[in-house]
Every structure is written in C-alpha cells, then in structure tokens.
One Martini backbone bead per residue (centre of mass of N, CA, C, O) as a GRO file, in nm:
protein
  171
    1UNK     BB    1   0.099   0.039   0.019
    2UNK     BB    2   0.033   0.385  -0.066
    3UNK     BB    3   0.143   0.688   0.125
    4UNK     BB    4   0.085   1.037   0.105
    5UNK     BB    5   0.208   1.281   0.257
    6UNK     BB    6   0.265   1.581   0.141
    7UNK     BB    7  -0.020   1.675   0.255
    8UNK     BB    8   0.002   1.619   0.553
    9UNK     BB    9   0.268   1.781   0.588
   10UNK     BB   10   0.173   2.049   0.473
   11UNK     BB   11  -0.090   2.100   0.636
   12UNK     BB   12   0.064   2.077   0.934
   13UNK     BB   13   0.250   2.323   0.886
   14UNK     BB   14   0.064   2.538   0.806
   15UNK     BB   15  -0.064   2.520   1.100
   16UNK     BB   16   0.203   2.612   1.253
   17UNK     BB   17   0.185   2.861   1.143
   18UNK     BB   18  -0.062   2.982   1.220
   19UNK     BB   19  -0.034   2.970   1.510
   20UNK     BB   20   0.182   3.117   1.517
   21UNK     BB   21   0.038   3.419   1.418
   22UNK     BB   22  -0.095   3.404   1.655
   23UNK     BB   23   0.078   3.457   1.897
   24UNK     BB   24   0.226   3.732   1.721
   25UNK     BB   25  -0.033   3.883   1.828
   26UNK     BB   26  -0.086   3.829   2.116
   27UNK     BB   27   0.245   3.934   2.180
   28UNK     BB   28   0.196   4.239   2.060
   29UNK     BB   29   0.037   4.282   2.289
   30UNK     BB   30  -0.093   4.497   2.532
   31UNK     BB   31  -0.104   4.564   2.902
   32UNK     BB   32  -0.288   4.810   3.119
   33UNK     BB   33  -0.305   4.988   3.374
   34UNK     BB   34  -0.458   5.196   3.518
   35UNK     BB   35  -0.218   5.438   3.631
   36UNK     BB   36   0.039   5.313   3.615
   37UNK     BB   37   0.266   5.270   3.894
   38UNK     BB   38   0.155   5.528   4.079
   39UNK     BB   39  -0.139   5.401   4.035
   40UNK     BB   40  -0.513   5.386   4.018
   41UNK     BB   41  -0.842   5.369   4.008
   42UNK     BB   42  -0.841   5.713   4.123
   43UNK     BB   43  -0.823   6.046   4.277
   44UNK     BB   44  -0.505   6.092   4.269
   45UNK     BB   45  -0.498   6.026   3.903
   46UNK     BB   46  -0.376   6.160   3.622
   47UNK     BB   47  -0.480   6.093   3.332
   48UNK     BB   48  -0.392   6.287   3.126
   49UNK     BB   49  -0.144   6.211   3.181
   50UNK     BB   50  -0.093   5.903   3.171
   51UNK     BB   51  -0.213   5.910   2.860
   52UNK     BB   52   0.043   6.047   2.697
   53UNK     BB   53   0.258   5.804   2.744
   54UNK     BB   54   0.038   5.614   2.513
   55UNK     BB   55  -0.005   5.364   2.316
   56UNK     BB   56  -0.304   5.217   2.096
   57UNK     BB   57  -0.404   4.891   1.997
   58UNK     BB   58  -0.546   4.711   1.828
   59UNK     BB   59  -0.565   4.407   2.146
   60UNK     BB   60  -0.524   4.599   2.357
   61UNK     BB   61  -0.513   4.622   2.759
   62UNK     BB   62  -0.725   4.768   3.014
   63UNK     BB   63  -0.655   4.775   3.367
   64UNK     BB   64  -0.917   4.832   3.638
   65UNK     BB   65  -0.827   4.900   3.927
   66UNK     BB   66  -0.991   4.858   4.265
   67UNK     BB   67  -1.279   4.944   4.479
   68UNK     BB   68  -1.586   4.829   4.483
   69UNK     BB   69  -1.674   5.015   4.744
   70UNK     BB   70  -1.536   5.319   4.557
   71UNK     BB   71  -1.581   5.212   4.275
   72UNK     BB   72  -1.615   5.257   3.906
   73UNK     BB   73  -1.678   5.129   3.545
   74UNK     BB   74  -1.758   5.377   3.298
   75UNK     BB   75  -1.891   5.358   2.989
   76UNK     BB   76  -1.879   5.637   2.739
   77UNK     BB   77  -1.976   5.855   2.557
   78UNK     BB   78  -1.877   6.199   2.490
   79UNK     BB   79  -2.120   6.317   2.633
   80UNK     BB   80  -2.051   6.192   2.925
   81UNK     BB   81  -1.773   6.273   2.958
   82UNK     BB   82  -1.841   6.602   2.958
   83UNK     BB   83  -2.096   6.550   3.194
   84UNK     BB   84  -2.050   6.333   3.385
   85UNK     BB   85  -2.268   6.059   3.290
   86UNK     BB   86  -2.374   5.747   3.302
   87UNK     BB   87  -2.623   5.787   3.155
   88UNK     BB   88  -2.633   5.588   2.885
   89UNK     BB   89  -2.441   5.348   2.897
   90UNK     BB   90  -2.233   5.077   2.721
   91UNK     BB   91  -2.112   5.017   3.045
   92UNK     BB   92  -2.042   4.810   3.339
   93UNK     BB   93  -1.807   4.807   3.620
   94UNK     BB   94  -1.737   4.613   3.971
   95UNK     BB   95  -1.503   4.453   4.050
   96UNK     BB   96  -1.181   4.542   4.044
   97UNK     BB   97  -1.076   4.390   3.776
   98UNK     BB   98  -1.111   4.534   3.451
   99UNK     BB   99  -1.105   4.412   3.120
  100UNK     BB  100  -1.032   4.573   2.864
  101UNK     BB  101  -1.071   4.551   2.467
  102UNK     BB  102  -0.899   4.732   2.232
  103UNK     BB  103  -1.084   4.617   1.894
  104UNK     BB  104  -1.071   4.967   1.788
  105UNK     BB  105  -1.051   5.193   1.603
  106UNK     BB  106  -1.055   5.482   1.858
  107UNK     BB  107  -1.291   5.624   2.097
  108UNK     BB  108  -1.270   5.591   2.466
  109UNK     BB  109  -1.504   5.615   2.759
  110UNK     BB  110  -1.412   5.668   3.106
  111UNK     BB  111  -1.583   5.641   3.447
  112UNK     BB  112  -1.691   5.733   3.746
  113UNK     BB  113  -2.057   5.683   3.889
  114UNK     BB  114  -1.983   5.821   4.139
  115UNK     BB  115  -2.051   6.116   4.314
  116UNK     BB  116  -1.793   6.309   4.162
  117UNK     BB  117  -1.562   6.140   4.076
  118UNK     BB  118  -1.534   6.298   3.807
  119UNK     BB  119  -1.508   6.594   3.864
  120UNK     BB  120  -1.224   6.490   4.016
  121UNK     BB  121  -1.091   6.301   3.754
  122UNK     BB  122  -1.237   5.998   3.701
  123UNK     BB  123  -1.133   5.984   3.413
  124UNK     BB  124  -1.063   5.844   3.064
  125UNK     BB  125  -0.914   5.887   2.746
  126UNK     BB  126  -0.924   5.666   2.473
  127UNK     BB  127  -0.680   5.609   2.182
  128UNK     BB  128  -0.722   5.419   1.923
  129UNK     BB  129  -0.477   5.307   1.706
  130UNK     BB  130  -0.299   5.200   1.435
  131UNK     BB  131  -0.085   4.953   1.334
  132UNK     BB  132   0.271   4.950   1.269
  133UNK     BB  133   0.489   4.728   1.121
  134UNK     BB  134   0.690   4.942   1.339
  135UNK     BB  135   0.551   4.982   1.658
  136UNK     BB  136   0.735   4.779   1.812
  137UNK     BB  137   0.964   4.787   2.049
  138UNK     BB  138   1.276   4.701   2.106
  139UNK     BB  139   1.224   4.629   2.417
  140UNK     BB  140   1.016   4.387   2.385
  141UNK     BB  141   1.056   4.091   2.445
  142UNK     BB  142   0.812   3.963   2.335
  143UNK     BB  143   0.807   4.050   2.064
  144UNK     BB  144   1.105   3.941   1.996
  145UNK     BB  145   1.017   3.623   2.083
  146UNK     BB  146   0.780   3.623   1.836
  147UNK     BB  147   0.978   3.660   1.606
  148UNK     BB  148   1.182   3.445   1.650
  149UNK     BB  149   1.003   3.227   1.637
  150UNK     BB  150   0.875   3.282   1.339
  151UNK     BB  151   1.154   3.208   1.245
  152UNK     BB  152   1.178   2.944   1.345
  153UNK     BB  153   0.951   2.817   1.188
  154UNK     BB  154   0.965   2.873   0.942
  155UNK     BB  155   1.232   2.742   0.856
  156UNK     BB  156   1.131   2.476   0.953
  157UNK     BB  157   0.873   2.458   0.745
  158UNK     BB  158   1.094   2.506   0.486
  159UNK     BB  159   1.247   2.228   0.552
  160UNK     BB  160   1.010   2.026   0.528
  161UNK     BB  161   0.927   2.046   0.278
  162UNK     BB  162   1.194   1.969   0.138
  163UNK     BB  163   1.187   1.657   0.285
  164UNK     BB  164   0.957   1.535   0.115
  165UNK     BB  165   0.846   1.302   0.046
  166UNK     BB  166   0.628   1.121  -0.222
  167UNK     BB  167   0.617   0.822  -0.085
  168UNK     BB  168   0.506   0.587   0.120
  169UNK     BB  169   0.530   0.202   0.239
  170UNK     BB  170   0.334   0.004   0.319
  171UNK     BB  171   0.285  -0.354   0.477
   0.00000   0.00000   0.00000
C-alpha cells in the first residue's frame, strides 16, 4: 500500500505557521492597568497625564484596578464624558480588576459612576490608533521572542516541505 505524504505533511506545516502567527499577534498586544505605576482607578492619578505617554493599538487591554465598595468603570460615548454622566452608558464594570480589551480604532470614554468623582477627575479618555508594521518597541521582549519564534517556525516549516518524501509504502 501506498501512502502520500506530501498533502499531510504540508498541511500540517501550514497548520503550525498559522498557530506561531496567532501567538506573534498575541504576543504584541500589550495589557496596561490604568494609572500604574504610580496609581491605580482613584481619586488621586491624574489620567491625563498617565495616558499621554501611551499608545494604543486594537488588540490592546487595559486593566481598571480598584476598590469596588469605593468606585466603578463606566464606559460612556463623548456627550457622557464631557457631562460626567453615566446615564445611558454603553458598560459598567464592578469587579475591580475590569479588563476591558480595546478592539477597533477610535475613541472610548471610561469613568467613575459614583457621585463626584468623575468631576474630581476620574475619567480616562482613550485613543485607540492604527498599529503600524514596525510600531512595536525594540525593548519588547515579548515581541522579540515572538519574532523570534516566528522565525524559527518558517524556517523549520520551509526545511520539513524540503525533505519531504513523494511517498512512503506502508506493508
């Protein structure tokens, strides 16, 4: 009996490049807590300085730290945040450890539903831009190890379609 290889082997290959190209997307996404180091969801981190030396890119997740017996995230289009309003709000958010993950360019508006304190400054306006094909860090090492990866994968898969037999006789 004859068995053919070729199709099952390059299949397989192919297989393995698209999973390292799922990681190497994965892996170049970034996750931010909102207000770190130096804060967290509070009354005292001012977030417009804080998201100023950001950029962000869909794939992108920022974490909402907090107290939820003292704050929550409400997520809100343009008209709530410059109202400080939650009312007619698009999410809200209680855990205090909310991962929202930023899935498309464009702007979202979080802040605080709690009486007061989004006039006291707890709101964060996030801009979520285009990522551009050399937009990742070279201090990254995330990155490097997932270019890396990427690189030794193509290798070995265009080494095994090399040596791959024409058919194999099974008895």
């Amino acid at each position: 009996m004859v068995v053919r290889v070729p199709m099952a082997m390059a299949a397989a290959v192919l297989l393995v490049v698209a999973a390292v190209v799922v990681v190497v997307e994965v892996a170049a996404a970034a996750t931010y807590t909102v207000g770190a180091p130096a804060g967290l969801w509070d009354m005292q981190t001012d977030y417009a300085d804080w998201v100023k030396s950001k950029t962000f890119h869909p794939g992108d997740s920022i974490t909402f730290t907090y107290s939820p017996e003292l704050h929550d995230v409400v997520e809100v289009i343009k008209a709530g945040y410059d109202a400080c309003s939650s009312a007619n709000n698009i999410s809200a958010f209680r855990s205090g450890n909310d991962v929202v993950t930023l899935t498309a360019v464009g702007t979202r508006y979080f802040l605080c539903g709690l009486t007061g304190h989004c006039g006291n400054g707890m709101k964060i306006r996030v801009d979520v831009v285009a990522a551009k094909a050399s937009s990742a860090p070279a201090s990254s090492s995330a990155s490097r190890a997932a270019a890396a990866g990427f690189a030794i994968m193509t290798t070995v898969a265009a080494s095994l379609l090399l040596l791959q037999p024409a058919a194999v006789v099974v008895s």
